[in-house]
C-alpha positions as CSV (number, residue, x, y, z in Angstrom):
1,X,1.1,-8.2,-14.5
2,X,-0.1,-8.5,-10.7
3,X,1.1,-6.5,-7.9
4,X,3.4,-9.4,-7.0
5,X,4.8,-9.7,-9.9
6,X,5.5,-6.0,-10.3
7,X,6.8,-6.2,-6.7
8,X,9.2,-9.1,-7.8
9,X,10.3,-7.1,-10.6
10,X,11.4,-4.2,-9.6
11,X,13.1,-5.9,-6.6
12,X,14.9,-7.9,-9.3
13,X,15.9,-4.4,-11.5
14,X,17.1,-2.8,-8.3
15,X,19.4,-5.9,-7.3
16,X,20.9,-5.8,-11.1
17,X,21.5,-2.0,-10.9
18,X,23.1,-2.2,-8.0
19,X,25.6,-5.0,-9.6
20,X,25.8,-3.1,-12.6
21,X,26.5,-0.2,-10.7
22,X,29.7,-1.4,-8.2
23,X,30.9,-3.4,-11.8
24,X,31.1,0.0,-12.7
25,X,33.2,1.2,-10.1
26,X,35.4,-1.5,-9.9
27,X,36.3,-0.6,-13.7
28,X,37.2,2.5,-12.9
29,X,34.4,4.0,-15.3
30,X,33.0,7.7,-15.4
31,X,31.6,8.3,-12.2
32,X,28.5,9.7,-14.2
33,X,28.1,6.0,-15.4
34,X,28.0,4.8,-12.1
35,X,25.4,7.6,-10.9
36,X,23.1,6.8,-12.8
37,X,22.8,2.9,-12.3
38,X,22.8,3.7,-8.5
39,X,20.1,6.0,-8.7
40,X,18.2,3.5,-11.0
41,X,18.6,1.1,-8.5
42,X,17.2,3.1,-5.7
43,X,14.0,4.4,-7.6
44,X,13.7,0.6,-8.5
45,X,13.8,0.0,-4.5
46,X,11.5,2.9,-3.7
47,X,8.6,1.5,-6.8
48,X,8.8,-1.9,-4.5
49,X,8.0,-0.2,-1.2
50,X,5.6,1.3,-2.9
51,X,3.9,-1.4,-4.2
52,X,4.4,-3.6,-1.0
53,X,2.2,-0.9,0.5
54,X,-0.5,-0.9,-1.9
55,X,-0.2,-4.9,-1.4
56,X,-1.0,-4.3,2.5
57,X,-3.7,-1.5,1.9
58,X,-5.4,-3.7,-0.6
59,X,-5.5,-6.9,1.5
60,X,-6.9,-5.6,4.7
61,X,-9.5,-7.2,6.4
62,X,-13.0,-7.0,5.1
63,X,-15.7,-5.6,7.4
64,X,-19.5,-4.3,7.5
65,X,-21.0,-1.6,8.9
66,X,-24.3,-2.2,11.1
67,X,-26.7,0.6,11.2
68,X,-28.5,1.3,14.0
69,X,-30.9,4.0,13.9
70,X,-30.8,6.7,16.9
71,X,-33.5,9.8,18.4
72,X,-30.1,11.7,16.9
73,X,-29.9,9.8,13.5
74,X,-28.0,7.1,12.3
75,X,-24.8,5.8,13.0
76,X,-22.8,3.1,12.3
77,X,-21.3,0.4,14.0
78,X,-17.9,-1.8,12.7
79,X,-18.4,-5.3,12.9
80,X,-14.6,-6.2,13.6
81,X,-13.9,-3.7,16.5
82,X,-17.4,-2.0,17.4
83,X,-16.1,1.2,16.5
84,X,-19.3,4.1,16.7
85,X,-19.4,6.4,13.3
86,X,-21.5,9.5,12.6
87,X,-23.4,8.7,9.7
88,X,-21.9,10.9,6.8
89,X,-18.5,10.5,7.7
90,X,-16.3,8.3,5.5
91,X,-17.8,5.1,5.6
92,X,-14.7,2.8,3.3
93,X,-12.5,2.0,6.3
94,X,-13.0,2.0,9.9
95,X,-11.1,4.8,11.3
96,X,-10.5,2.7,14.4
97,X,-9.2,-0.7,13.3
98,X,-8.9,0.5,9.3
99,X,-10.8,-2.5,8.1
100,X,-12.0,-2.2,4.9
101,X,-15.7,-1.7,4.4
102,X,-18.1,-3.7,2.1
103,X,-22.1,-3.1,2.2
104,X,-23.9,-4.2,5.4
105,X,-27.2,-3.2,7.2
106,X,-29.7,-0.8,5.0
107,X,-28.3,2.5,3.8
């Protein structure tokens, strides 16, 4: 299953809780009935934020480092936004314009 399809999916199980749910009411059914297909429904909601996020996080845009060597020591330099980094410092995501970062320069 891909993230898209998981999105999809739970967007899909939240909708039909939500119908199973006010069908509920409208029978006049035990309220615990209808609880728990409204709560369904909103964890279902919840899973597909969730998963919209990760969808963002994961497609951000790709960047490299360029190392430049100091009298001080390295540092490194983002390629998107020319953001300065301490060498030794996280070095996955610019902390300035939070592209992701792939290999680049010499380590």
């Amino acid at each position: 299953m891909t993230l898209d399809e998981a999105i999809k999916h739970c967007e899909e199980k939240a909708k039909e809780q939500k119908e199973k749910a006010t069908a509920i009411a409208r029978a006049k059914e035990p309220f615990y009935k209808y609880a728990e297909c409204a709560e369904c429904a909103k964890e279902h909601e919840q899973l597909a934020e969730w998963l919209k996020e990760l969808k963002a996080y994961k497609e951000r845009p790709q960047g490299e480092w360029i190392y430049m060597a100091t009298p001080n020591g390295l540092i490194l330099q983002c390629n998107k936004c020319k953001h300065f980094i301490k060498n030794g410092t996280d070095k996955n995501f610019c902390p300035n314009c939070g592209a992701k970062m792939g290999k680049g320069g010499a380590e």
